[in-house]
DOVEXRO-222318 format. One record per residue (C-alpha): x, y, z. Coordinates in steps of 0.1 Angstrom, whole numbers, plus 5000, padded with zeros to 4 digits. Layout:
# residues N
XYZ/...
//
This chain:
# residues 142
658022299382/655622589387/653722609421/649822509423/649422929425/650922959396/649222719379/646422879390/647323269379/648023109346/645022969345/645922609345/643922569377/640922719381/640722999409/637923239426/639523549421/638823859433/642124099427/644524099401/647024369391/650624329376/651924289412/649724029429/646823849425/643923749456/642023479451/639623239473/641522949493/640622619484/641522499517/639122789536/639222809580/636523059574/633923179547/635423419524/639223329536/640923489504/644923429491/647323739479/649423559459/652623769440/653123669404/656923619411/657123259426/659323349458/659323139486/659823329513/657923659520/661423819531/662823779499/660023969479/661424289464/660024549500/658124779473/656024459462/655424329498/653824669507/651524679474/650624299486/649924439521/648124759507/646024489482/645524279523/644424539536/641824629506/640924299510/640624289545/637924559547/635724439519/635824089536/634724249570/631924399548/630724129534/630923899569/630624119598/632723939617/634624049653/637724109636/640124039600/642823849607/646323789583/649123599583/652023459566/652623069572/654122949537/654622569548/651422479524/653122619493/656222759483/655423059468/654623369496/650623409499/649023639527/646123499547/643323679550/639923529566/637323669588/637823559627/635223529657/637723339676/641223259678/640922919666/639523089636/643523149625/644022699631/644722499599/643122229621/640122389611/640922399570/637622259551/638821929525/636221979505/634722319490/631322439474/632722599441/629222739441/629622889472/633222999468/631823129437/629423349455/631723429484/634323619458/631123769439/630323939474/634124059479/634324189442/631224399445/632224469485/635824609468/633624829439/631825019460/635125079480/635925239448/639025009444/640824959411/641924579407/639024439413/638924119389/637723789384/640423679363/643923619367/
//
């Protein structure tokens, strides 16, 4: 049974994207601990980030870091955080969100309920934030 990121690169689910390449994909999280708090997602479903093919986990963490800066663009905040939990989902993903605080990295804080609207606009900012980086990728579809 595929994962719910799957579901979503195949377009089954709909998703905010704002990357896609034939490696990875980054795309909004539904579940956000912080405006703009964006997924990379491999197209492989693999469970465990260990187990990714070590060329692919560097692109993913080239694509985070990409990512990373056009998020602090668009936010301002004190610093980009990243990490890699994967007990939400079993398919790797690499956290990136915007952080003012260290309880800005606490899935206590994960929102139940999203704006599509706003999520909508937050991935429009990163997009644009990622063009004028001069960043090939840059995508609102899977």
């Amino acid at each position: 049974m595929p994962t719910v990121f799957s579901l979503i690169i195949n377009g089954d689910l709909p998703g905010h994207f704002v990357w896609s390449d034939e490696v990875c994909v980054g795309f909004l999280s539904i579940n956000p601990i912080t405006d703009g708090h964006t997924l990379v997602v491999p197209r492989v479903e693999v469970d465990q980030w260990t187990d990714i093919d070590a060329v692919d986990a560097a692109h993913m963490m080239s694509v985070s870091h990409h990512l990373g800066n056009a998020i602090k663009s668009v936010f301002s905040p004190e610093r980009v955080g990243l990490m890699i939990a994967g007990f939400e989902v079993p398919h790797t993903h690499i956290h990136i969100l915007q952080l003012n605080d260290m309880s800005d990295m606490n899935f206590v804080n994960a929102a139940t309920t999203v704006d599509h609207g706003q999520l909508g606009d937050f991935a429009g900012s990163i997009r644009q934030a990622l063009e004028a980086q001069g960043h090939q990728g840059v995508s609102d579809a899977p």
